[in-house]
C-alpha positions, -999 to 999 in steps of 0.1 A, spaced: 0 0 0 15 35 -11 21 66 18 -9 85 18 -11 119 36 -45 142 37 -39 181 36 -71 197 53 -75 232 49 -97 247 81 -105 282 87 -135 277 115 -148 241 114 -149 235 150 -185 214 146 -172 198 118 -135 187 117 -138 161 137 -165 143 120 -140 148 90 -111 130 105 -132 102 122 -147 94 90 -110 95 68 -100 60 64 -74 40 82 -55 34 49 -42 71 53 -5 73 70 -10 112 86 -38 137 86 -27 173 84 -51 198 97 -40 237 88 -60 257 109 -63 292 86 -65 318 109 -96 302 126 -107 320 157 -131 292 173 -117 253 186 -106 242 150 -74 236 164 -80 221 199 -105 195 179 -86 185 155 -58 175 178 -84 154 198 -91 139 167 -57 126 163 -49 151 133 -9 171 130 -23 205 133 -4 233 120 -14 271 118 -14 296 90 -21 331 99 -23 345 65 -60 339 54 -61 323 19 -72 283 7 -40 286 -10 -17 294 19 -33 266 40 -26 244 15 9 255 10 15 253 47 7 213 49 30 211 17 60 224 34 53 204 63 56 174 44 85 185 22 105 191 58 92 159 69 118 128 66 90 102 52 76 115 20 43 99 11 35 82 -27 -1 102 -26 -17 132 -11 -51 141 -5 -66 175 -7 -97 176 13 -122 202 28 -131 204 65 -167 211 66 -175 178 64 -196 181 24 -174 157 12 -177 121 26 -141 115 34 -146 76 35 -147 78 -3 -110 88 0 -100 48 -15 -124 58 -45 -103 89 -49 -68 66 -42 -82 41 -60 -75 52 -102 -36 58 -86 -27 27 -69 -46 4 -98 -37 23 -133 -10 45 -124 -31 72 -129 -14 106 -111 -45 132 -110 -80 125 -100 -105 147 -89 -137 136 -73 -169 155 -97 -198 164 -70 -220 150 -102 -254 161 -98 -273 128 -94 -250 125 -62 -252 160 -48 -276 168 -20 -299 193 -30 -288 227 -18 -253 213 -16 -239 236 -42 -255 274 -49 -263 286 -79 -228 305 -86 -208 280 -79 -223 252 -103 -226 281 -129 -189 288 -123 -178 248 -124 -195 249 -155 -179 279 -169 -144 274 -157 -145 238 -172 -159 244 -205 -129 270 -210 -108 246 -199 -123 221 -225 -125 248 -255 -88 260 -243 -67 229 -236 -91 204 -248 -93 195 -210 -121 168 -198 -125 177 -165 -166 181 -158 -156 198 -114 -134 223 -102 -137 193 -68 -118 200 -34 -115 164 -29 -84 157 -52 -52 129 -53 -22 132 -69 8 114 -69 33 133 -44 61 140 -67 38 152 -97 25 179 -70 60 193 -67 64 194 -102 35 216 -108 54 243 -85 19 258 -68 15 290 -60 -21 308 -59 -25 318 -26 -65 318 -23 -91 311 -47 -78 296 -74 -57 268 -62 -81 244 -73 -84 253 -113 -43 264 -110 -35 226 -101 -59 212 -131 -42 241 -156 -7 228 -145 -18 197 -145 -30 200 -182 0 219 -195 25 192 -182 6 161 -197 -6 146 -164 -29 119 -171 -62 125 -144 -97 109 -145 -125 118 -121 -142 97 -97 -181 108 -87 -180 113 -52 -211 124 -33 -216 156 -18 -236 170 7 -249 203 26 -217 219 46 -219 224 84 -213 260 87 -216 284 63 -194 285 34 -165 313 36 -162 312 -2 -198 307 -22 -218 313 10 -211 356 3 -216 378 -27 -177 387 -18 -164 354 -17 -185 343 -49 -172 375 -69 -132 373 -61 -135 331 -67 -148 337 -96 -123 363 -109 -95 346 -95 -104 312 -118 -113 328 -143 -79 349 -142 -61 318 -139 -76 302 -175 -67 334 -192 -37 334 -183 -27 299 -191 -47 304 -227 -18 329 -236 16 302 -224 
């Protein structure tokens, strides 16, 4: 069985992150909580939980996921696979070995689990952000010839093809920037349909016009840019 570490972004999931944790499965090696700025017992869960919880001050998806990647770039056991997942518990993390699965059985070294409508709980997703999946995806597939249907949280990909993508957004767009990377160095990637449901908490992202407007610009940003490399 290959190393498997989960990176958890969490900016005020108190109510939620242990749920999260509880449910990942036993198959993973380390489960890194970043606590992003959070102001409520993110933190003080998570370690109850049994999570390596590490803080980022700066506010930004991106940062928090940057954080758990230098952790495990300073850390002496490298893992084969690592797992981006939310921590407001609208994934269901026990479909991680769906996610793993593509990897370990066909050497696959991207896959994204699609919230696919059939699987979605209703009220799951607002209106902006499946307009914006849709969007960013079909300029992706007009663009790059891309076949990606989700811009999906819940994401695998082989360890060493994550450091060759060189991240860097620092908020919204980490999501579409590691597809576009992905895309421009000839990753192969597949999606897995994963089921999604209604967040605890409210969303920091679609749940405010502000949040909606600056995602949206910042993936949309990202796709343009790429379209002129």
């Amino acid at each position: 069985m290959p190393k498997i570490k989960v990176i958890i972004p969490a900016y005020n999931e108190a109510d939620s992150i242990g749920k999260v944790i509880k449910d990942i499965p036993n198959i993973v090696e380390e489960i890194i909580v970043v606590s992003n700025n959070s102001t409520d017992n993110t933190e003080a869960n998570a370690k109850k939980a049994g999570a390596t919880v590490l803080t980022e001050n700066r506010k930004g998806y991106g940062y928090a996921c940057l954080k758990g990647m230098n952790y495990i770039a300073e850390n002496k056991k490298k893992p084969d696979i690592v797992v981006f997942l939310d921590g407001d518990y609208s994934d269901y993390p026990d479909e991680l070995t769906k996610i793993v699965e593509p990897i370990i059985n066909n050497n696959i070294d991207f896959v994204i689990g699609a919230r696919v409508k059939n699987l979605r709980e209703s009220g799951s997703m607002t209106k902006p952000q499946i307009f914006g999946n849709w969007l960013a995806t079909t300029l992706m597939k007009l663009m790059f010839g891309s076949k990606f249907t989700d811009l999906g949280p819940f994401r695998a990909i082989k360890y060493e093809k994550l450091l060759a993508l060189k991240m860097e957004d620092k908020t919204y767009g980490w999501t579409v920037e590691m597809q576009l990377k992905a895309l421009k160095q000839k990753l192969t990637y597949t999606e897995v349909p994963v089921n999604y449901r209604n967040r605890i908490g409210i969303s920091k992202v679609s749940g405010t016009v502000k949040g909606a407007i600056f995602a949206g610009i910042k993936i949309l940003g990202w796709i343009f840019k790429y379209s002129f490399k």
